[in-house]
ZADREN-246455 format. One line per 10 residues: number of its first residue (from 1); their letters; for each residue z, x, y of C-alpha. Coordinates in pm, whole numbers, plus 50000, padded with zeros to 5 digits. Example, Ala and Ser with C-alpha at 12.3 -4.5 7.8 and 13.67 -1.06 7.14 Angstrom:
<sites>
1) AS) 50780,51230,49550; 50714,51367,49894;
</sites>
This chain:
<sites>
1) XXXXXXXXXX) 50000,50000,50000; 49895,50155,50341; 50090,50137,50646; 49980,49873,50842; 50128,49661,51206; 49990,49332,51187; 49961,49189,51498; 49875,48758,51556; 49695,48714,51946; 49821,48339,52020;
11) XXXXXXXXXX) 49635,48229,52353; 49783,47891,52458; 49456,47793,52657; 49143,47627,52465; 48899,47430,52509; 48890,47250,52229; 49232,47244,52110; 49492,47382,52442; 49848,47430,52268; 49675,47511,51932;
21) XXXXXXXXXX) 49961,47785,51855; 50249,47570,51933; 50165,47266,51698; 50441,47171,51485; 50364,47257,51114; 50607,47152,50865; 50888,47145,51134; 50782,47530,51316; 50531,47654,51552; 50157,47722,51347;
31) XXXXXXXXXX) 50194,48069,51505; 50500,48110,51365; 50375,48015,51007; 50095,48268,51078; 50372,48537,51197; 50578,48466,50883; 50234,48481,50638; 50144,48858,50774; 50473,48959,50763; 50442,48885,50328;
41) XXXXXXXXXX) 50119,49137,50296; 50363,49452,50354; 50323,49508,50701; 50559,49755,50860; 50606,49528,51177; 50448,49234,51282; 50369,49168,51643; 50276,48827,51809; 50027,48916,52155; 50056,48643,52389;
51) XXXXXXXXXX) 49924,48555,52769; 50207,48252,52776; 50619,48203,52810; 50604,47945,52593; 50437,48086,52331; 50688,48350,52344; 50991,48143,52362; 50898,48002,52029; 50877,48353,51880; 51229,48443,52020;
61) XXXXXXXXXX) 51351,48139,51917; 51245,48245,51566; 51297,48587,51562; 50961,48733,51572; 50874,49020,51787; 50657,48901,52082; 50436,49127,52358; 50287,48958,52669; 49991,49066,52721; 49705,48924,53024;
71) XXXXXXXXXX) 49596,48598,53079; 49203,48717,53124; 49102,48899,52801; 48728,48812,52699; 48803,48818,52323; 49083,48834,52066; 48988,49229,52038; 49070,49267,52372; 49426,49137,52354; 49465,49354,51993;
81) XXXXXXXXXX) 49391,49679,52196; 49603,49621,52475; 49881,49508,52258; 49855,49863,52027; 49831,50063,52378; 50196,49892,52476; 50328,49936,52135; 50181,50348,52168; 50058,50351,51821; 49947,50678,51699;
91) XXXXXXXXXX) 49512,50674,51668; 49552,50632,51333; 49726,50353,51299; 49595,50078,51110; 49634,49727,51311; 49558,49420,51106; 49457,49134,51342; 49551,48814,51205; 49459,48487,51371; 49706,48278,51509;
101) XXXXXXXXXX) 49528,47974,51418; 49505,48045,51037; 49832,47937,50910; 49730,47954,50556; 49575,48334,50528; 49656,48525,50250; 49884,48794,50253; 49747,48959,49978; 49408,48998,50164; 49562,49105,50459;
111) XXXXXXXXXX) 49721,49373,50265; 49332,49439,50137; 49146,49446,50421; 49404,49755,50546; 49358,49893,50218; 49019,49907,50274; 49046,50087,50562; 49292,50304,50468; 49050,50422,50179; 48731,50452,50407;
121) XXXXXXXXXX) 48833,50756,50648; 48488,50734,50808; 48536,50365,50931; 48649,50244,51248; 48749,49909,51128; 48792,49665,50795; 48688,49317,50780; 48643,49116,50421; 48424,48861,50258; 48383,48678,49936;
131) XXXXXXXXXX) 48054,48550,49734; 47842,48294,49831; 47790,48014,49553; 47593,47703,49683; 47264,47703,49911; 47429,47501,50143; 47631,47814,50251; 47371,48043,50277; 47136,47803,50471; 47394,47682,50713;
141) XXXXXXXXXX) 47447,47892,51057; 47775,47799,51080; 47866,48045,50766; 47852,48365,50878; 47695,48643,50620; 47747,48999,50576; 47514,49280,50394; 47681,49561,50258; 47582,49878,50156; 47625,50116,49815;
151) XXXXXXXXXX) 48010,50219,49978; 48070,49886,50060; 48002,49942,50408; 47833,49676,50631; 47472,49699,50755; 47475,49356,50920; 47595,49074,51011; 47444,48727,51061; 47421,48355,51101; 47055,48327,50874;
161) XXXXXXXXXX) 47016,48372,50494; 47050,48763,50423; 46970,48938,50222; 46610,48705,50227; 46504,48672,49908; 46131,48699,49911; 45997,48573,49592; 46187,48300,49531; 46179,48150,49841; 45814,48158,49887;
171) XXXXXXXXXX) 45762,47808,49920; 46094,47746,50103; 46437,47747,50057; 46614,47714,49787; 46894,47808,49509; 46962,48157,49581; 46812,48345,49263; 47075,48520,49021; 47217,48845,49135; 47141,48800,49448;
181) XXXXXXXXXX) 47425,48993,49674; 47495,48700,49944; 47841,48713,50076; 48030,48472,50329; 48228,48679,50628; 48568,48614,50634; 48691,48675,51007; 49010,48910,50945; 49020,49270,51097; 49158,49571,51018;
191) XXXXXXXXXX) 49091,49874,51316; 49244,50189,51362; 49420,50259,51664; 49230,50476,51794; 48876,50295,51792; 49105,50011,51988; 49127,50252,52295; 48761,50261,52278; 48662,50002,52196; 48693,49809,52613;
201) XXXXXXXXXX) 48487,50069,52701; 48177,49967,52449; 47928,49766,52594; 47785,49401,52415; 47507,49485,52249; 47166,49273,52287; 47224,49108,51919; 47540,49011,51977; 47467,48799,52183; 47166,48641,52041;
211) XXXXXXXXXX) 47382,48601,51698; 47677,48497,51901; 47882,48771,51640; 48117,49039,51858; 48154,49212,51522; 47789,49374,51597; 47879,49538,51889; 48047,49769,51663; 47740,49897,51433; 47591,49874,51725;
221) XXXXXXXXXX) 47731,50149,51863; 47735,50387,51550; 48066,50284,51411; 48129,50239,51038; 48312,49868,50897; 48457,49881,50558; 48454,49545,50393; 48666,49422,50116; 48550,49177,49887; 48765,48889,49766;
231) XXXXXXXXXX) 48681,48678,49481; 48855,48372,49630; 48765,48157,49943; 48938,48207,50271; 49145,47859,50328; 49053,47737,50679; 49208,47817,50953; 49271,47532,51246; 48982,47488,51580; 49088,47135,51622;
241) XXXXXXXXXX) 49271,46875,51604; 49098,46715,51307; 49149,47058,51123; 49525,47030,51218; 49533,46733,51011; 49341,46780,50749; 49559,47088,50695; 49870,46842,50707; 49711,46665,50437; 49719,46975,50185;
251) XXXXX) 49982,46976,49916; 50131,47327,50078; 50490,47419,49977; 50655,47581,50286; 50877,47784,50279;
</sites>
């Protein structure tokens, strides 16, 4: 097991769902749940980044460790970086970003995706994914999908069918033929400490933000992403209030 800081960014503005991190889940905060689900994968400490007092109240008021960070960060990234700069974590440093609005991630893949970094010294940063079954996953842009390479390294990311299998589809879509490598993104990130520092001064690249993908930006610019590969589906994490409860609905045994 690799030593890892896990740290949840809980923004209390959205524009589909403002609160989102505060809404009760089985009688606590879903950040809270979140904080409590990283802090199973093994992580040395776990850290919630926040731009908002009351987010942060509810941390105290559970004993989690809690770092304000500012109100106008572009991206989740963003608020990850500045949180390991106030934390002054040594470059190498792996920091697991877990979302604050996935209550249900696994702490086992958490543990993986640092793992994955930890065993790729030539990466910058750790993401996972898992294989793609049905057509209707691979056809739909919603479902993001990653291409790796022989290390397990990712050439690309997208929101179309890749890899495109030629032969098969021919005459249109279909079934995805057997053996073909098509794997789903999952949207947890591992980074080293160091490539956080940098990573503000990296400019968006032109297919980011065609693909609307911020993950590109970083093979992009030259830099390496492990991925691990589960064999199990992500659960979903919560964008609105439908997903809230729908999520409510699930037979979960909380703790």
């Amino acid at each position: 097991m690799p030593a890892f800081v896990a740290v949840v960014p809980a923004r209390y503005a959205s524009s589909r769902f403002p609160g989102k991190p505060l809404v009760d889940i089985a009688g606590k905060p879903m950040v809270v749940r979140v904080a409590e689900r990283a802090a199973l994968s093994g992580a040395q400490r776990v850290v919630v980044a926040t731009d908002d007092a009351r987010i942060a109240a509810a941390c105290r008021e559970h004993a989690l460790e809690c770092l304000m960070t500012r109100a106008d960060h572009a991206t989740g990234t963003d608020r990850i970086a500045e949180a390991a700069h106030a934390l002054g974590l040594a470059e190498q440093t792996i920091v697991v970003n877990v979302q604050g609005d996935e209550p249900l991630v696994e702490p086992a893949l958490v543990a993986a995706v640092a793992a994955a970094l930890e065993a790729a010294p030539e990466a910058s940063v750790a993401t996972a994914c898992h294989p793609i079954t049905g057509s209707e996953e691979l056809f739909n842009p919603n479902v993001v999908k990653v291409v790796l390479d022989a290390r397990g390294h990712a050439l690309y990311f997208s929101r179309a069918p890749i890899p495109w299998a030629r032969e098969a589809w021919k005459d249109g879509p279909r079934d995805a033929p057997a053996g073909l490598p098509c794997y789903r993104h999952i949207g947890l990130y591992a980074y080293r400490a160091g490539f956080l520092a940098r990573y503000a001064g990296l400019a968006p690249a032109p297919l980011e933000a065609f693909e609307a993908l911020e993950q590109l930006r970083v093979l992009w610019h030259g830099e390496r992403i492990a991925v691990a590969i589960s064999e199990t589906v992500a659960p979903p994490g919560v964008d609105t209030p439908e997903d809230l409860e729908r999520l409510r609905r699930l037979a979960v045994s909380w703790q």
